[in-house]
BALO-148076 format. One record per residue (C-alpha): residue in three letters; z, x, y; residue number from 1. Coordinates in nm, 2 decimals. Example, Ala and Ser with C-alpha at 12.3 -4.5 7.8 and 13.67 -1.06 7.14 Angstrom:
residues 2
REC    r       w       u       v    k
REC  ALA    0.78    1.23   -0.45    1
REC  SER    0.71    1.37   -0.11    2
end
This chain:
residues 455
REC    r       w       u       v    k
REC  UNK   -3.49   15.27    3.74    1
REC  UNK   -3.83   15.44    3.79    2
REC  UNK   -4.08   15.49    3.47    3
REC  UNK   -4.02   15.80    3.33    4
REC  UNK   -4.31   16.05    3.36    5
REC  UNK   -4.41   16.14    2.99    6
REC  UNK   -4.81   16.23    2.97    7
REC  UNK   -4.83   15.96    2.66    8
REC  UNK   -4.86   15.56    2.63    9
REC  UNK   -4.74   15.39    2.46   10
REC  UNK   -4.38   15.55    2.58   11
REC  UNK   -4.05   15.37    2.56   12
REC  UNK   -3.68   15.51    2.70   13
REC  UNK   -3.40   15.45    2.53   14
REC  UNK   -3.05   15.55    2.70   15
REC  UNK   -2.75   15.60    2.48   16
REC  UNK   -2.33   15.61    2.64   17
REC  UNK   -2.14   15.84    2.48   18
REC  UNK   -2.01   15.58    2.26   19
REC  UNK   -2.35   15.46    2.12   20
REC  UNK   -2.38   15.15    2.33   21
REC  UNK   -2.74   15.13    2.43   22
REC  UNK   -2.89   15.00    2.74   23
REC  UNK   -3.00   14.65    2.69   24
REC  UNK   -3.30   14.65    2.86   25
REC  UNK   -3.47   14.91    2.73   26
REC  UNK   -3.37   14.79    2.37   27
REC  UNK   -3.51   14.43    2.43   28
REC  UNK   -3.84   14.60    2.58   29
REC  UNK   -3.91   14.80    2.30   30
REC  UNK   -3.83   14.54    2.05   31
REC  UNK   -4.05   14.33    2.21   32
REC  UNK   -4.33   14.56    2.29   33
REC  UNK   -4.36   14.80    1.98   34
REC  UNK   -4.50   14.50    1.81   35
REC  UNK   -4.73   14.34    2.09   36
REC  UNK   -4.87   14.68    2.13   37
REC  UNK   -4.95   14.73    1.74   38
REC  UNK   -4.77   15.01    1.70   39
REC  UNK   -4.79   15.11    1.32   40
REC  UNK   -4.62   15.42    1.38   41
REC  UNK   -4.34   15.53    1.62   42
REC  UNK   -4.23   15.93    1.68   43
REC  UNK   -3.83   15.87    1.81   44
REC  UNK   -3.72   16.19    1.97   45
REC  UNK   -3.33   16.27    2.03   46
REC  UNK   -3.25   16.56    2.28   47
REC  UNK   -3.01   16.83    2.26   48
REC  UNK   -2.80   16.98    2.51   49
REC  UNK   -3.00   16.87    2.82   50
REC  UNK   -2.85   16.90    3.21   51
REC  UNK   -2.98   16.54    3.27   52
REC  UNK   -3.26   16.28    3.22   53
REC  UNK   -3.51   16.46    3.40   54
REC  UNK   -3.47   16.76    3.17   55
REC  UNK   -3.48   16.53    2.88   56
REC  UNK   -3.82   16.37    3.02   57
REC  UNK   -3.98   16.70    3.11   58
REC  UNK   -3.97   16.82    2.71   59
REC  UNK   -4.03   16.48    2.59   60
REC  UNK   -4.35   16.48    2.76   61
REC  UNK   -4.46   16.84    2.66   62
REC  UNK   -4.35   16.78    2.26   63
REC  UNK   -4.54   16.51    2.26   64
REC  UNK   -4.89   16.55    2.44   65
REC  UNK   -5.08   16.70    2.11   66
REC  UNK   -4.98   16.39    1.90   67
REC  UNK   -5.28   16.14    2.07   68
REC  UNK   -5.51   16.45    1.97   69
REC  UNK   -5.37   16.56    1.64   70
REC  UNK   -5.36   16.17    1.51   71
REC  UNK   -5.68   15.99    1.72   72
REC  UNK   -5.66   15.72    1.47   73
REC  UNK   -5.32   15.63    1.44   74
REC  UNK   -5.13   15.40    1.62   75
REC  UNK   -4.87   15.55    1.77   76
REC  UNK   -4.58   15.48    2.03   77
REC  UNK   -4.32   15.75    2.13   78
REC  UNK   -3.97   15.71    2.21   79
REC  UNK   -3.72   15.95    2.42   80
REC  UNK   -3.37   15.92    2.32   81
REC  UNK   -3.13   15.98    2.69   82
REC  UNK   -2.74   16.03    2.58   83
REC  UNK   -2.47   16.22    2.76   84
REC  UNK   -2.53   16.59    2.64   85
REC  UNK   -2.52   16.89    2.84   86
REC  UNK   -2.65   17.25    2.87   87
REC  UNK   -2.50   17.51    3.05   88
REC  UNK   -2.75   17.61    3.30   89
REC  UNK   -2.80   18.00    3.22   90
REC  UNK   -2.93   17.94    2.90   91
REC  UNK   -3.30   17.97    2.94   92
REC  UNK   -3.58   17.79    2.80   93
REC  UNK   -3.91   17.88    2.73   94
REC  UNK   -4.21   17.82    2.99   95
REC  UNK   -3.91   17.59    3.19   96
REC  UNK   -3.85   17.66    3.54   97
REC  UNK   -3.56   17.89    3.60   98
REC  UNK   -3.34   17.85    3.87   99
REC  UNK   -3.19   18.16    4.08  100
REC  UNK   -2.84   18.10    3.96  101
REC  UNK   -2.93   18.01    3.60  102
REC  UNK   -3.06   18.44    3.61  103
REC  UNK   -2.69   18.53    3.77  104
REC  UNK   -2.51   18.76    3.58  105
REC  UNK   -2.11   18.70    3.50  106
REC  UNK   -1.93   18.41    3.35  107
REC  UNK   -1.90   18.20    3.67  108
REC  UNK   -1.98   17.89    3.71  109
REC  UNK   -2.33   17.81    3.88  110
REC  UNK   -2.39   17.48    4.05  111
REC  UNK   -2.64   17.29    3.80  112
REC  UNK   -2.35   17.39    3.47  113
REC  UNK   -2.05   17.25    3.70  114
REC  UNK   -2.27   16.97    3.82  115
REC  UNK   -2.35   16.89    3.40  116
REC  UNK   -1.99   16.92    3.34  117
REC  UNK   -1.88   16.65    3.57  118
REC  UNK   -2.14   16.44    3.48  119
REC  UNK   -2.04   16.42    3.06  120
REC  UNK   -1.72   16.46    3.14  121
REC  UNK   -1.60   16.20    3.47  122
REC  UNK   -1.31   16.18    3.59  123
REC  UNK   -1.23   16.56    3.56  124
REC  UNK   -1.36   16.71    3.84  125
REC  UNK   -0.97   16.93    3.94  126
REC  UNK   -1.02   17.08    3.56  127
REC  UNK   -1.38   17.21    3.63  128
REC  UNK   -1.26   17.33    3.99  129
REC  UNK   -0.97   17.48    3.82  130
REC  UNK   -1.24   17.63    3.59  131
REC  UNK   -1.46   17.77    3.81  132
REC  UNK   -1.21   17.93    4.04  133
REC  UNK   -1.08   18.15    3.75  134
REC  UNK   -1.42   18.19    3.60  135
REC  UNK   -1.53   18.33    3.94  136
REC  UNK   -1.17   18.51    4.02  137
REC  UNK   -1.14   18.65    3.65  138
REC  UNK   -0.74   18.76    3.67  139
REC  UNK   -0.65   19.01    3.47  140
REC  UNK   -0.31   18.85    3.34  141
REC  UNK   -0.31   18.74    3.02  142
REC  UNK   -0.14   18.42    3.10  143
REC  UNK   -0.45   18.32    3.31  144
REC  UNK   -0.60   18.31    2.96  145
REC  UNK   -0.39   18.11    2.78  146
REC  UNK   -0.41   17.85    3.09  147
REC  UNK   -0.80   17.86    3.08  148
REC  UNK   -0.77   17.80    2.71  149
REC  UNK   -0.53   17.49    2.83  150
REC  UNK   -0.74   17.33    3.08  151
REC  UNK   -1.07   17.35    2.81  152
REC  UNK   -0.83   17.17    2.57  153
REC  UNK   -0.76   16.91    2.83  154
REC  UNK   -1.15   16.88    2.93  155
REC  UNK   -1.25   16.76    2.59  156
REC  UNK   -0.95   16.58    2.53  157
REC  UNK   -0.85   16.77    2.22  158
REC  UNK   -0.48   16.73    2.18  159
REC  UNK   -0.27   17.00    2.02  160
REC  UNK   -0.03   16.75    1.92  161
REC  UNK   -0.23   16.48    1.72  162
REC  UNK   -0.47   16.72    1.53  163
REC  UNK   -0.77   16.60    1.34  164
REC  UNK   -0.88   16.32    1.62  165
REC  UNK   -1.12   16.48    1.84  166
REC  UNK   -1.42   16.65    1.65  167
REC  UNK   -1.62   16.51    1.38  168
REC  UNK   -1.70   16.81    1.07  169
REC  UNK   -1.97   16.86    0.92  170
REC  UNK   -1.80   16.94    0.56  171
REC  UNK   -1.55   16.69    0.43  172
REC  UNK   -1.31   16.85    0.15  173
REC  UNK   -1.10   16.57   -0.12  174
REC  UNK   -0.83   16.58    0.06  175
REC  UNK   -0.97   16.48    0.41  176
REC  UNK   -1.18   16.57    0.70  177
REC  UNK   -1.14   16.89    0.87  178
REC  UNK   -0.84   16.89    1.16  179
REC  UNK   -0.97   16.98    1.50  180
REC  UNK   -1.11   17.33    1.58  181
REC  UNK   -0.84   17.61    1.59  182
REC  UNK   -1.01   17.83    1.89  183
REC  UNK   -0.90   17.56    2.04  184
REC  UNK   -0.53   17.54    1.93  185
REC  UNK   -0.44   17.86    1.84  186
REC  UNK   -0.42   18.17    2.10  187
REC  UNK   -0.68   18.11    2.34  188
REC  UNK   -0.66   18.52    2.52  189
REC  UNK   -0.75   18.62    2.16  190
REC  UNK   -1.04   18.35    2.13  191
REC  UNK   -1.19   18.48    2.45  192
REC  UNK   -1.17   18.86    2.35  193
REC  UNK   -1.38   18.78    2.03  194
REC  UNK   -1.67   18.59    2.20  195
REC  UNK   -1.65   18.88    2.43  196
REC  UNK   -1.71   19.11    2.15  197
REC  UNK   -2.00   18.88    2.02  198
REC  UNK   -2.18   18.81    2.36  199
REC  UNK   -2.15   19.21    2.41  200
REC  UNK   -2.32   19.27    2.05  201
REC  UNK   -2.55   18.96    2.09  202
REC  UNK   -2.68   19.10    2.45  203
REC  UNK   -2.70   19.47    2.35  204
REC  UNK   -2.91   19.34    2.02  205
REC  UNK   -3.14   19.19    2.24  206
REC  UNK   -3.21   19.44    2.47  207
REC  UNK   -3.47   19.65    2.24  208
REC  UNK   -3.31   19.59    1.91  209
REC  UNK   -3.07   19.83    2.01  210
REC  UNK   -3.11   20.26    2.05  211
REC  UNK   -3.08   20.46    1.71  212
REC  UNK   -2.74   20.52    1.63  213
REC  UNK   -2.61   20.24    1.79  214
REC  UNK   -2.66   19.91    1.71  215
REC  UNK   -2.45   19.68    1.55  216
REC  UNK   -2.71   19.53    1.31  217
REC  UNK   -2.74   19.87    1.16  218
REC  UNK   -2.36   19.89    1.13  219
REC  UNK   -2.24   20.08    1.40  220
REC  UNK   -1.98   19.84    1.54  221
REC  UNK   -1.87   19.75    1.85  222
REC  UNK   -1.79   20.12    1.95  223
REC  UNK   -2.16   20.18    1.95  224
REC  UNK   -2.22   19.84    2.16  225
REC  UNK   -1.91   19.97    2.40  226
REC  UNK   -2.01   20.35    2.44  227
REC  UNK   -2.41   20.20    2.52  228
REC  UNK   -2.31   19.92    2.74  229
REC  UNK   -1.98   19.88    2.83  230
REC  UNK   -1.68   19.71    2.71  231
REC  UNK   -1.69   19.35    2.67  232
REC  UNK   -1.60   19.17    2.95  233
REC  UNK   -1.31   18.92    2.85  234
REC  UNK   -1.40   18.64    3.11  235
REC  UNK   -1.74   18.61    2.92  236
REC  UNK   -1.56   18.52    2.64  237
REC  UNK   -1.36   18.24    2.81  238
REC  UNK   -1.71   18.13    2.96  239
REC  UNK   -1.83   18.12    2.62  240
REC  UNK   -1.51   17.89    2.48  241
REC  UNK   -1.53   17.65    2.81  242
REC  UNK   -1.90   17.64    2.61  243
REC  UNK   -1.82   17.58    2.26  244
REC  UNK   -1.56   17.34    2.33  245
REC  UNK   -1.85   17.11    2.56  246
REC  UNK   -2.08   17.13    2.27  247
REC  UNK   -1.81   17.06    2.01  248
REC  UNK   -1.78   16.76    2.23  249
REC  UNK   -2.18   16.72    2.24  250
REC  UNK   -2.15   16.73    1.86  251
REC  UNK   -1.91   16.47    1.85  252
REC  UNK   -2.09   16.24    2.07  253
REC  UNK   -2.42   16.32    1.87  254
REC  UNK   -2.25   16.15    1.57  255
REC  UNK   -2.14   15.81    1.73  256
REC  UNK   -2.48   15.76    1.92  257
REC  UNK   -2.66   15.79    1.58  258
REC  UNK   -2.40   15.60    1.37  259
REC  UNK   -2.33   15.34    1.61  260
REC  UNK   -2.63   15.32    1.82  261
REC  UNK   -2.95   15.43    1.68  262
REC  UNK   -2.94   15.36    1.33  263
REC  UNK   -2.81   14.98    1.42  264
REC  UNK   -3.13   14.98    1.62  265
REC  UNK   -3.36   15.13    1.39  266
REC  UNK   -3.25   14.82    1.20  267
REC  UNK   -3.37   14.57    1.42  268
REC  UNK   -3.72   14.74    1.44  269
REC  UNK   -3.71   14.68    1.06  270
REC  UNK   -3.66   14.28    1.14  271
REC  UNK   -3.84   14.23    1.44  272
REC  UNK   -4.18   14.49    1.30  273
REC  UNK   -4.09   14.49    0.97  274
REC  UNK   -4.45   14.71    0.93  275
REC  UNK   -4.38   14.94    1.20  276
REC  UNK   -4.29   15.33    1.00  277
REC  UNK   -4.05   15.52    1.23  278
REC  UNK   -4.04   15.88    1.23  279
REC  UNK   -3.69   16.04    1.36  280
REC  UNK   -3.71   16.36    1.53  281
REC  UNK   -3.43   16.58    1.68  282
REC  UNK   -3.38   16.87    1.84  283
REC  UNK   -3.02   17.10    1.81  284
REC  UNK   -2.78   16.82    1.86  285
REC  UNK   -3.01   16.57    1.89  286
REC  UNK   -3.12   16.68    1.47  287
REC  UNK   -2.79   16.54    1.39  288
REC  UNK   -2.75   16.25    1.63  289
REC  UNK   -3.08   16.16    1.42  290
REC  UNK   -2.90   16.22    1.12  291
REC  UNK   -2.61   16.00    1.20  292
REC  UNK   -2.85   15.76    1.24  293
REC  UNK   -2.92   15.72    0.83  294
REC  UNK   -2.57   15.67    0.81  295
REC  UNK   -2.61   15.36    1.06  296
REC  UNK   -2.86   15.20    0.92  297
REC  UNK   -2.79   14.85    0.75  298
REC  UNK   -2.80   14.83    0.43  299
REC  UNK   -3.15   14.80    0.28  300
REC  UNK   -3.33   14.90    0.52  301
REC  UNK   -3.64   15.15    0.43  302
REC  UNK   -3.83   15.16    0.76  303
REC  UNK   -3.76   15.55    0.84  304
REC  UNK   -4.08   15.77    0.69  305
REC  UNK   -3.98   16.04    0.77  306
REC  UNK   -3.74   16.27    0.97  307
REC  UNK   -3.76   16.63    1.09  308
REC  UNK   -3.49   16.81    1.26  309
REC  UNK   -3.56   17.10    1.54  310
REC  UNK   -3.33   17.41    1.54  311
REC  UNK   -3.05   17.15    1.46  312
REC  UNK   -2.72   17.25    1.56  313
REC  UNK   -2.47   17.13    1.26  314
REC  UNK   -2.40   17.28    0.91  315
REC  UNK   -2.66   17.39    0.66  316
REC  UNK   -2.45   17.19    0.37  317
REC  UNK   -2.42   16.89    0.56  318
REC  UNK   -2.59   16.71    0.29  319
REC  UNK   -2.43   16.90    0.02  320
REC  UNK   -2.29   16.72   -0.23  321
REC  UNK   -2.08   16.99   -0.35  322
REC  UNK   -1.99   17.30   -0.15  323
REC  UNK   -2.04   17.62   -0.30  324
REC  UNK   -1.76   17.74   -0.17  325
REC  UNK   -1.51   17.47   -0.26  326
REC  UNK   -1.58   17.24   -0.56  327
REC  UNK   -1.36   17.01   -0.39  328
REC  UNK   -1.60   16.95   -0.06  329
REC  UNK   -1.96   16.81    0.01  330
REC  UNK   -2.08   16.75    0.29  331
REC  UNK   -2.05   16.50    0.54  332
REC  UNK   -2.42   16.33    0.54  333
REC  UNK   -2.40   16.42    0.13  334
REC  UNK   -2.71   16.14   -0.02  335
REC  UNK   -2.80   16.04    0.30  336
REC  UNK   -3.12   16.20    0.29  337
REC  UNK   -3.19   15.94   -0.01  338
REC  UNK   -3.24   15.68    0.33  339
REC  UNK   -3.56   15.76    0.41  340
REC  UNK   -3.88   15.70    0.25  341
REC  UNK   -4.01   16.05    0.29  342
REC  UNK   -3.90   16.38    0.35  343
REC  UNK   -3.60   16.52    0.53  344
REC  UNK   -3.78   16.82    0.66  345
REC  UNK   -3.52   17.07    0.87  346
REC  UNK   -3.74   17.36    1.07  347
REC  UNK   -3.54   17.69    1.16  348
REC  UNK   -3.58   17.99    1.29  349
REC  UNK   -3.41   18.40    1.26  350
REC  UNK   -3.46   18.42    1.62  351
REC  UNK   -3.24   18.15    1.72  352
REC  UNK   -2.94   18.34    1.87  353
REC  UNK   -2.73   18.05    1.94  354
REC  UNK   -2.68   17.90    1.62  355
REC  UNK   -2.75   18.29    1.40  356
REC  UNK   -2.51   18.44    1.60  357
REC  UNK   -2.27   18.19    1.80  358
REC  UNK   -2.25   17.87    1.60  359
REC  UNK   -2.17   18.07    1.28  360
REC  UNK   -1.89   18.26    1.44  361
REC  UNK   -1.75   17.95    1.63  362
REC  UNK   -1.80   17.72    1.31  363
REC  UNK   -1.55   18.00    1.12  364
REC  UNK   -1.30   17.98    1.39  365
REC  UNK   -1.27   17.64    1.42  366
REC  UNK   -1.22   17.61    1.05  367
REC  UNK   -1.01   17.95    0.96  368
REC  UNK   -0.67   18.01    1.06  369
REC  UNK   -0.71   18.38    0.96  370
REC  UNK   -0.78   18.65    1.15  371
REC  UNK   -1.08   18.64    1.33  372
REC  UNK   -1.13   19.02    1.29  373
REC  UNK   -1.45   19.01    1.09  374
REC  UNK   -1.64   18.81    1.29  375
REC  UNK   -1.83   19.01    1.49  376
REC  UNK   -2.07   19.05    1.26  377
REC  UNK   -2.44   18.90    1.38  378
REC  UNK   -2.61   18.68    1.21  379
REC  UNK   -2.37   18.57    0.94  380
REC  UNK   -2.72   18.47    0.68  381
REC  UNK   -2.61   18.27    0.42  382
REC  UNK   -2.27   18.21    0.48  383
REC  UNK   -2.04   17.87    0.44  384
REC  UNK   -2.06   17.91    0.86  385
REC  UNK   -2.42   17.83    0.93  386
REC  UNK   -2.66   17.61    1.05  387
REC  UNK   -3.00   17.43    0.96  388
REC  UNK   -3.16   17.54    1.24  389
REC  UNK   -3.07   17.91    1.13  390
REC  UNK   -3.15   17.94    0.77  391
REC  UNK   -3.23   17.54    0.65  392
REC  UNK   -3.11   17.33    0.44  393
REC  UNK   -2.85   17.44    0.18  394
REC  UNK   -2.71   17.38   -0.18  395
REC  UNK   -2.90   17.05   -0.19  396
REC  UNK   -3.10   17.03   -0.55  397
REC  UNK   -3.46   17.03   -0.54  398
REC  UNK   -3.53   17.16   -0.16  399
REC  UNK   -3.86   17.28   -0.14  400
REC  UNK   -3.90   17.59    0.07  401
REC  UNK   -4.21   17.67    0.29  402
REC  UNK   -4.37   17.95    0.54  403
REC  UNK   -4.48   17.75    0.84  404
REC  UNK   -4.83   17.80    0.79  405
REC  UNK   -4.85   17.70    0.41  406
REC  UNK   -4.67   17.40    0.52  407
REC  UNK   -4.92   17.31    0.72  408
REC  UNK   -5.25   17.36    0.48  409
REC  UNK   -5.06   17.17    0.23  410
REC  UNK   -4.93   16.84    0.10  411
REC  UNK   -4.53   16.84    0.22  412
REC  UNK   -4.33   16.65   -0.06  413
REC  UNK   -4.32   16.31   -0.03  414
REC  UNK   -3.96   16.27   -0.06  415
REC  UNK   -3.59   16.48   -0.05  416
REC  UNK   -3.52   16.79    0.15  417
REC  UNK   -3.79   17.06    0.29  418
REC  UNK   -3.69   17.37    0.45  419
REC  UNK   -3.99   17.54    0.70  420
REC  UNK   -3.92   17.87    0.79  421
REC  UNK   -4.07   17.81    1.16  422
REC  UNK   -4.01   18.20    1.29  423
REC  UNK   -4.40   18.25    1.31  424
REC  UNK   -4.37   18.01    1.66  425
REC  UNK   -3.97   17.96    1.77  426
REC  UNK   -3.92   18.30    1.86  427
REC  UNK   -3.93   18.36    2.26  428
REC  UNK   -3.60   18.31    2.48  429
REC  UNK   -3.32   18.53    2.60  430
REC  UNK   -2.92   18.56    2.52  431
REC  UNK   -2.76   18.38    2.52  432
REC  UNK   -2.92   18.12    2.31  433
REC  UNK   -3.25   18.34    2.15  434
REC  UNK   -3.53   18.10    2.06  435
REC  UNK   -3.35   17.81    2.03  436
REC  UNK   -3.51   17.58    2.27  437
REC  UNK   -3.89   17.70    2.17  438
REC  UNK   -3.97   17.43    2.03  439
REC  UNK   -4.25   17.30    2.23  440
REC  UNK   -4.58   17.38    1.95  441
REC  UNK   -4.88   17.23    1.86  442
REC  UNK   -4.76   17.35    1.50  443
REC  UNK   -4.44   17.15    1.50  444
REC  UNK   -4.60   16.83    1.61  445
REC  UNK   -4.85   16.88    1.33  446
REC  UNK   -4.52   16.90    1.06  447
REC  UNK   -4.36   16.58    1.21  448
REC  UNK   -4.72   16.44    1.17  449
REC  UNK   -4.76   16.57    0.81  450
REC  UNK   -4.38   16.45    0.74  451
REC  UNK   -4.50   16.12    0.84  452
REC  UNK   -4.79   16.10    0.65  453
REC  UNK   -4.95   15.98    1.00  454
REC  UNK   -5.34   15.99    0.96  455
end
């Protein structure tokens, strides 16, 4: 395998299945090189949704070229976490390339999202042909629906018959872990018609904020978005479910490779460098693969300083230990932040469509069997739907808040949970995913830095 080309030395790859097994090689290297090198500090960054390695490389190596500046004194080494994630290719991000097909218009399938979905998911390559021929034929029965919603079920291996196996939740009530997501189970036509809705609302938002009289975050409804710019186009909304069910999958997979594969490692560091401070860093899925990795740690261990999670895409009470909403629930990483010696620090953003907007409506369906009527509301602030990356950390005693820019002329806390309200710099990027992805600062390296304590 050819060196990866990150702009920064000492830089070690470390490649993740979807099962948390990691590459041997690369593990022995760096457990025998972080400590020949004298590296007192190590950055570990885990991905999100990414097409492929080279993707993953590519904002690997632009996060982390101002750390050698920001830190000249410290010792530092860099890690790039590679697991199986995905992102469909129309999403754009900011100051990346664009391909011609990733601007297309329409919920077909382009080349670089088809070729992602057979590599995270081998073996399936009839169900994403299947796919993309009705995504690109868009039938009008409503049959053709209900069999799009059958093949995505069959994708992700989610199994109407033996609920509760599939997808890992975020919440965990007394009585047991949430069952699978109902979008997928329950009437799939219907499903696709309320993404529909929420793309059309989401799109018409971001073209101008919407003309007076009739935008949807001023409470005009989805007649205003329909007599502005059209109805929503059902096979959208199907393109959207074939997308939350691959990042329900991503979510799942982010779990296991942090339980199982990272945090075991990060272990070993602690034996073989028992000096060496690592800070975890992770980006949408990758903030709770990162995460995960607190729960995998063996017991005792203290060598994580510090961790800071980018737009991450899971629930804002994830660490709860009590859910506001249900005395009976906390949430599923509840205490965990008590394993590291530092801060927890969670950066998010208003502008990040795809976890304001999206996630908070998917994360309702897949946990309410009610009508999905009232979810076409944007931006569902404050809610027992959202996500860190959207509004920070929730009902976890003591979180400090911060502005980004008083975080960084102060002292962060030197322990527990810190929210920073990053909107001044993740803002750019278009629907569907908003500002998301923007996470490429000079301003965000210095918070991992300051989380750190790295001088």
């Amino acid at each position: 395998m050819a060196e990866p080309e990150v702009g920064v030395t000492p830089y070690w790859e470390l490649t993740f299945d979807a099962d948390g097994d990691v590459n041997a090689g690369q593990r022995d290297r760096l457990l025998k090189e972080a400590p020949e090198r004298g590296v007192k500090d190590l950055i570990v960054f885990a991905h999100g949704w990414n097409s492929d390695r080279s993707g993953a490389t590519r904002l690997y190596s632009r996060f982390f070229e101002p750390f050698p500046g920001l830190a000249p004194n410290a010792r530092l080494g860099f890690v790039g976490v590679v697991w199986p994630s995905m992102r469909f290719s129309d999403e754009p991000i900011p100051d990346f390339e664009r391909t011609v097909t990733a601007a297309a218009v329409g919920p077909a399938l382009d080349n670089g999202t088809r070729t992602g979905l057979l590599e995270v998911f081998p073996g399936r390559a009839t169900l994403v042909d299947q796919m993309a021929r009705m995504l690109d034929q868009q039938p009008d029965e409503e049959a053709a629906l209900e069999e799009f919603g059958r093949l995505v079920r069959l994708l992700v291996e989610l199994h109407p018959e033996a609920p509760g196996t599939a997808f890992a939740a975020d919440t965990v009530a007394a009585a047991g872990p949430q069952c699978d997501p109902e979008m997928f189970l329950g009437d799939a036509a219907e499903m696709c018609r309320e993404f529909a809705r929420a793309l059309a609302e989401e799109r018409a938002g971001a073209d101008g904020e919407l003309a007076v009289g009739v935008g949807t975050r001023a409470g005009a409804g989805a007649e205003g978005v329909q007599a502005s710019f059209g109805l929503p186009r059902v096979w959208d909304g199907a393109h959207e479910l074939l997308r939350q069910a691959t990042y329900f999958a991503m979510k799942r997979r982010a779990g296991a490779v942090g339980e199982r594969g990272l945090g075991p490692l990060v272990g070993r560091l602690s034996q073989v460098a028992p000096g060496l401070r690592v800070h975890l860093v992770g980006h949408s899925f990758g903030g709770r693969l990162v995460s995960f990795a607190l729960r995998g740690l063996p017991k005792g261990v203290r060598n994580v300083k510090s961790v800071t999670l980018l737009q991450a895409a899971f629930s804002h009470y994830a660490f709860a230990a009590r859910l506001p909403h249900d005395a009976r629930g906390r949430g599923v990483l509840h205490g965990q932040q008590d394993r590291v010696d530092g801060p927890l620090v969670c950066c998010f953003s208003r502008f990040d469509s795809a976890l304001g907007t999206i996630y908070a409506m998917a994360s309702r369906m897949a946990g309410d069997s009610s009508s999905a009527a009232d979810l076409r509301l944007p931006r569902l602030l404050g809610s027992k739907w959202g996500a860190l990356g959207f509004d920070g950390v929730q009902a976890v005693a003591g979180t400090k808040g911060f502005e980004l820019a008083d975080a960084l002329r102060a002292k962060l806390p030197v322990s527990g949970c810190v929210n920073i309200d990053a909107s001044a710099v993740v803002k750019h990027g278009g629907a569907p995913s908003g500002a998301h992805s923007d996470i490429c600062h000079r301003e965000l390296a210095q918070v991992v830095l300051a989380a750190g304590r790295v001088q």
